[in-house]
C-alpha positions in Angstrom: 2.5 -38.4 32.8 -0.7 -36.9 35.0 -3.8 -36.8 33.3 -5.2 -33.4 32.8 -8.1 -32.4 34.2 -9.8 -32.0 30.5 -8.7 -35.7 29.9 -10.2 -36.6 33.6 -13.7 -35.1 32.7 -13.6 -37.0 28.8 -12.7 -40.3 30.5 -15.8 -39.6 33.4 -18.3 -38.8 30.4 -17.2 -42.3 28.7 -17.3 -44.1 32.1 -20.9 -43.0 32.6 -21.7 -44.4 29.0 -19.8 -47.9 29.7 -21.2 -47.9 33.3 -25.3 -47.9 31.7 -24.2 -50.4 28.9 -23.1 -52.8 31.8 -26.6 -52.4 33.6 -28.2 -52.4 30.4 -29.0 -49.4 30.6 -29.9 -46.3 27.9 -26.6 -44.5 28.0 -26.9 -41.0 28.0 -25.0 -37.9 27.7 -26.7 -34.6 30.2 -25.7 -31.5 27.6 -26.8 -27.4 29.0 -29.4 -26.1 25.9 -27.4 -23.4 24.1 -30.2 -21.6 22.8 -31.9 -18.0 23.7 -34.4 -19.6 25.9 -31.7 -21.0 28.1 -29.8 -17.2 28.7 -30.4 -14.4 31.0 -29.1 -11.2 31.1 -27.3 -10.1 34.0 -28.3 -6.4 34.6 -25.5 -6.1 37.5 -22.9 -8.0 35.4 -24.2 -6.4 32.3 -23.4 -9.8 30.4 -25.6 -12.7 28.8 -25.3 -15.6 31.2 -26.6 -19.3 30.8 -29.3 -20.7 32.9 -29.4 -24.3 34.0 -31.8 -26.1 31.7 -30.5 -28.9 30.4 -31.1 -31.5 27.5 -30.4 -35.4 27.7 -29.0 -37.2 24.4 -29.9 -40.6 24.8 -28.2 -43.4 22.4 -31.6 -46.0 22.1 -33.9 -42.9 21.3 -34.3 -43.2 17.6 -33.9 -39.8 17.0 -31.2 -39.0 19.3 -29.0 -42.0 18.2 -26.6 -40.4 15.4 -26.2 -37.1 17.9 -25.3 -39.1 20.6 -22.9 -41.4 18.5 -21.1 -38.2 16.5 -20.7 -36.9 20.7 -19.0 -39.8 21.6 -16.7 -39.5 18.7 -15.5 -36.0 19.0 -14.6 -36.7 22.7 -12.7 -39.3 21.9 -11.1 -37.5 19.2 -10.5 -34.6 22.0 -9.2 -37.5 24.8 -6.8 -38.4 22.3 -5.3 -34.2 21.8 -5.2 -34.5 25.4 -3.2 -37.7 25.7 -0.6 -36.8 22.7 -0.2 -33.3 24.2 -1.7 -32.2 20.1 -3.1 -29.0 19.0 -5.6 -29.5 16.3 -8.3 -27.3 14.3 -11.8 -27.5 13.9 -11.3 -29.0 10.5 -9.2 -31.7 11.1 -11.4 -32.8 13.8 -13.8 -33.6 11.4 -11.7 -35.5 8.8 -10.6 -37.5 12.2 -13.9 -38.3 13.2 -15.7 -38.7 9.8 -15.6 -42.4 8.2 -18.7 -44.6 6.7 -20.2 -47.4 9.0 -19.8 -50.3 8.8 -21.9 -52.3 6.1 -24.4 -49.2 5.2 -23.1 -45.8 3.2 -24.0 -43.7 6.2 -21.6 -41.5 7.3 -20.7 -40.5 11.0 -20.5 -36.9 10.0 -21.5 -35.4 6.5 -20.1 -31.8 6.8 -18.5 -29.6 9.2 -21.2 -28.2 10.4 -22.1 -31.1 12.1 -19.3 -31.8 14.1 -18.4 -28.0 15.0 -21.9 -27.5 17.5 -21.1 -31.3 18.7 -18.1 -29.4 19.8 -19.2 -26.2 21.7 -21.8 -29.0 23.1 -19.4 -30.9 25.0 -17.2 -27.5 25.8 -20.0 -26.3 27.9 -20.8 -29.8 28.8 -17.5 -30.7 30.3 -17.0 -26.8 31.7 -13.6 -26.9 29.4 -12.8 -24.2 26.7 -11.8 -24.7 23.4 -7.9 -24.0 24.1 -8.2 -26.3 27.0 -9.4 -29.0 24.4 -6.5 -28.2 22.4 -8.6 -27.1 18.9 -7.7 -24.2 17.6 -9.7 -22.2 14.8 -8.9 -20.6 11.9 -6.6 -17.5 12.6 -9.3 -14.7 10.9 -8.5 -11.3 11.9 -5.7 -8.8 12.0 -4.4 -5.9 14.0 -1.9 -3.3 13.9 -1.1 -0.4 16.0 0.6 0.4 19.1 1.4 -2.8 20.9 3.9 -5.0 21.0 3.0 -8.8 21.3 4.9 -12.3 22.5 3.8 -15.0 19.9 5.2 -18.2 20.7 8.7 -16.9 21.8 8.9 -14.4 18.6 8.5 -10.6 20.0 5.7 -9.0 16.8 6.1 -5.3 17.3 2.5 -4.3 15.4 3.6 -0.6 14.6 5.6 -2.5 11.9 3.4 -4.9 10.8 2.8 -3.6 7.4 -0.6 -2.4 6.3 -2.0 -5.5 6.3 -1.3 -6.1 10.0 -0.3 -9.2 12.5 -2.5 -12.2 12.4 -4.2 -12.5 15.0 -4.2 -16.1 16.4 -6.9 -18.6 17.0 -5.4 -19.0 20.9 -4.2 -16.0 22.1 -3.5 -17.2 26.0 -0.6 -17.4 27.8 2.2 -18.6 27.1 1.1 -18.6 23.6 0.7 -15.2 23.1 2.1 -12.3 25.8 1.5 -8.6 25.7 4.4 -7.6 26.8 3.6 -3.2 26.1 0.6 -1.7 25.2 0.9 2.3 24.7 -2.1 3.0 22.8 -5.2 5.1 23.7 -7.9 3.0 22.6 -8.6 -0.1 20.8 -11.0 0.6 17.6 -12.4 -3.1 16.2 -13.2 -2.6 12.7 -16.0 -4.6 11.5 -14.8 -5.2 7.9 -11.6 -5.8 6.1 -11.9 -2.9 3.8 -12.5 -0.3 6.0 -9.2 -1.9 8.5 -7.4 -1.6 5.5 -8.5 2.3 4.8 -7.6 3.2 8.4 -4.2 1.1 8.4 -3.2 2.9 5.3 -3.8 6.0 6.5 -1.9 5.6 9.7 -4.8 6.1 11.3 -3.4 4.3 14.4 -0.2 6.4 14.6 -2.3 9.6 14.3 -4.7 8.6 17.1 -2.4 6.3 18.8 -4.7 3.1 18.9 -4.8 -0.6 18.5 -6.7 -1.2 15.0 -8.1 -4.7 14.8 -10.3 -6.5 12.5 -12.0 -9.8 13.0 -13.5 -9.4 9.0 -16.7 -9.9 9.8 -18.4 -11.3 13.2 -15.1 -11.3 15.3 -13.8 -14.6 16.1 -13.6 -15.7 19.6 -9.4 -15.3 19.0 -10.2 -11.6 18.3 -12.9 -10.8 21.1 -10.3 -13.1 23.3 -7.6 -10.4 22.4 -9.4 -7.2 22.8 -10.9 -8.5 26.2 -7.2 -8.8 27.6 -6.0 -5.6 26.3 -8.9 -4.0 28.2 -8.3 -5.9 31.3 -4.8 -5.8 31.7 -3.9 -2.5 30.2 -7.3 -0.5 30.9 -7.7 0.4 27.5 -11.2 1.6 25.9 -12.8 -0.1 23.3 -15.0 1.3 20.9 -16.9 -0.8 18.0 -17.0 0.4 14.3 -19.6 -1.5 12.5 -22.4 -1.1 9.4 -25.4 0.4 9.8 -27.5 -2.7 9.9 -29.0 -5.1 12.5 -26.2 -7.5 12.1 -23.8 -4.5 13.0 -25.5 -3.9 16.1 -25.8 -7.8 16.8 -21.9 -8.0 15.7 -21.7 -5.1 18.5 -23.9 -6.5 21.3 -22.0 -10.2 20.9 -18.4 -8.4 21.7 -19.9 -6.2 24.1 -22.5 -8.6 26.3 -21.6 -11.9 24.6 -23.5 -14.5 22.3 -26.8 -16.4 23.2 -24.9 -19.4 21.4 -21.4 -19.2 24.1 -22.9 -17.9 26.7 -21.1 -19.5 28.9 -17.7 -17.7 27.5 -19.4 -14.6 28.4 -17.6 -14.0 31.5 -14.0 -14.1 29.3 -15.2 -12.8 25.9 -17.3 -9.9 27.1 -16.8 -6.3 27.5 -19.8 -4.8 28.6 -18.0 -1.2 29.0 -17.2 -1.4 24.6 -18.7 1.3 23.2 -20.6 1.7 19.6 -18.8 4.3 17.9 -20.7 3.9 14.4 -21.8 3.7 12.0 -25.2 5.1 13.4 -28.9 5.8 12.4 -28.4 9.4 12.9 -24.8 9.8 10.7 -26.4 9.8 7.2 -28.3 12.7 8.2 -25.5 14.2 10.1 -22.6 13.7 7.7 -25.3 14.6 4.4 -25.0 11.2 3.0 -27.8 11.0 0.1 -30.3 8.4 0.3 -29.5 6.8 -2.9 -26.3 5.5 -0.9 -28.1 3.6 1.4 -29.7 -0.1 1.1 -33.5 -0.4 1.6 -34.0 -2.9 4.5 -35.8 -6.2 3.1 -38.0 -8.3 5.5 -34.9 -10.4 6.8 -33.4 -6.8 7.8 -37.1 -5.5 9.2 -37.7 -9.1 11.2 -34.1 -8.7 12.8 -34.1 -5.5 13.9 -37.4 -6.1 16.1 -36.0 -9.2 17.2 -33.1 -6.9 18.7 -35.4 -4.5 20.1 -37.0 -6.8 21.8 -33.6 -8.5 23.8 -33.3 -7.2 27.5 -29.6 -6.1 26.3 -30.9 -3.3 23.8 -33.9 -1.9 26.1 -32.1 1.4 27.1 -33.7 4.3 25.5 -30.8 5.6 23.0 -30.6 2.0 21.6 -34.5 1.8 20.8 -34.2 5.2 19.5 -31.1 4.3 17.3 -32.7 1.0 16.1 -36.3 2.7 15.5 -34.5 5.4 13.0 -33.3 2.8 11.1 -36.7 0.8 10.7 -38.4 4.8 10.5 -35.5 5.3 7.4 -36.1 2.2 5.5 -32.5 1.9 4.6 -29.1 0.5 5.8 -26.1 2.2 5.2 -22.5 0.6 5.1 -19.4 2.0 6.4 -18.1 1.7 2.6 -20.7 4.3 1.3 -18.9 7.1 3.3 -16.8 7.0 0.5 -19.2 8.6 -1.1 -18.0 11.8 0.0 -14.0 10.9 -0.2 -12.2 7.9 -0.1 -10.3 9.0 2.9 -13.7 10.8 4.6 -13.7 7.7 7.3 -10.0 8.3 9.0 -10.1 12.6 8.3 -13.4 13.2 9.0 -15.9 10.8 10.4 -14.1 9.2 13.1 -12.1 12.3 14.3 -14.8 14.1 14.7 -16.9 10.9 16.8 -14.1 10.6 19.5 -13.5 14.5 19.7 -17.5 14.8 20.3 -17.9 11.4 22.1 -20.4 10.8 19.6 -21.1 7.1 20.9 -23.7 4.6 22.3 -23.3 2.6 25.4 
């Protein structure tokens, strides 16, 4: 069998650490810094993009020696998917790469969250994705509407997907997953479960002919993958539905320009044309919500939101104007509290009205 080119570029990292232990040498492993000060924004591109600073992870620096150790034994862990053809999750890469060393009662990894960056590390490093490196996250998001999608050889028409919709997958590539129609408008990603499930109960799909899709929370990368090839290969509009809050507009600015964290994903995860469709600054006032329905912002909120101010990515004049009327309010306001008017106010009322006006941000 060939190698792959993922299991080339595993082999090449461990030859480099074999080829300094032979010259007694300090091995070490040249990882990009994921991190804000290591992004730019691309005005043309209208996308975050990383930069070429770089960090080396050195085995006989004291500090270093545990990172560098847990690198070496996710790779091999990943060489090994590559070698037995094996999709695996993020979960199970840790159970296969945790055990105690030898003589001590220290542990190679103590949690997941240890071994999940020392992943995205060596994606970036090794210029691979995570579906290339066969690791495949949780499946954490749904949609339903007006498409009709491939999944591994079984045709899922999502107009018949019950309320609750089709899961969307972790991978969502080809072959895996096809779209074989798409006859909807729009796409409309719902920031939270609850209010997916509102619109999907209504029909709210059938009556404005759109995909609805939820990623419960910040979209996974399977969910932003998914909404990014509906928009490319079926020219559909995207429009964002989020809380009032600066983690709605960050959840908003990752799908639309990409994270600071995977910025190099940016150029497949992106879609700087998505528009933010709500739920705005401006809407309490517009849509007479009282003020005893909102949430007064605490520091963490206050901090946030003049962090986000403050990114090249939120300097045009309508965004500092919306963000600025939320810090000028002093509250937050979640999608849920439009119930506070009627439970089915969101699907007759708000959002009707926003794409009839073209009541959005860019």
């Amino acid at each position: 069998m060939a190698t792959s080119s993922v299991e080339s570029r595993l082999t090449a990292l461990a030859d480099l650490v074999v080829a300094a232990a032979k010259k007694k040498r300090d091995p070490e492993i040249v990882i990009p810094v994921r991190a804000l000060s290591n992004v730019a924004f691309n005005e043309k591109r209208r996308i975050i993009e990383m930069k070429d600073a770089t960090q080396a992870r050195t085995f006989f620096n004291l500090g270093m020696a545990k990172k560098f150790m847990q690198t070496l034994l996710v790779a091999d862990a990943l060489a090994e998917l590559q070698r037995t053809d094996c999709t695996t999750s993020l979960r199970e890469i840790y159970y296969r790469t945790k055990h105690t060393l030898r003589d001590s009662t220290e542990n190679t990894f103590d949690a997941q969250d240890e071994s999940d960056p020392i992943l995205e590390d060596l994606e970036v490093t090794l210029g691979a994705l995570r579906e290339e490196l066969h690791v495949a996250a949780e499946g954490r998001g749904s949609v339903v509407g007006n498409i009709v999608l491939v999944d591994d050889g079984d045709t899922i028409d999502c107009t018949r997907a019950g309320k609750s919709g089709h899961t969307v997958a972790s991978i969502v590539e080809e072959p895996d997953i096809r779209i074989r129609r798409c006859g909807a408008d729009f796409i409309l990603l719902v920031e939270k479960a609850t209010q997916f499930n509102r619109l999907s109960e209504d029909k709210f799909w059938k009556r404005h002919n759109c995909i609805l899709i939820t990623g419960n929370g910040q979209p996974p990368r399977g969910v932003r993958r998914l909404c990014r090839r509906i928009h490319d290969e079926w020219k559909k509009p995207l429009y964002v539905l989020v809380d009032n809050d600066p983690w709605g507009y960050y959840i908003y600015s990752v799908v639309k320009q990409g994270s600071i964290n995977l910025a190099f994903e940016s150029q497949r995860m992106a879609i700087p044309d998505a528009k933010f469709i709500g739920l705005s600054s401006f809407d309490p006032e517009k849509h007479k919500l009282p003020r005893n329905v909102g949430i007064k912002l605490n520091d963490k909120d206050i901090a946030r939101a003049k962090e986000l101010m403050a990114y090249p990515w939120f300097q045009k004049k309508e965004w500092q104007k919306e963000i600025k009327r939320m810090l000028a309010n002093g509250l937050k306001f979640e999608l849920d509290a439009l119930a506070n008017k009627d439970f089915r106010y969101l699907t007759t009322h708000y959002l009707p009205k926003k794409l009839k006006d073209r009541d959005w941000l860019d």
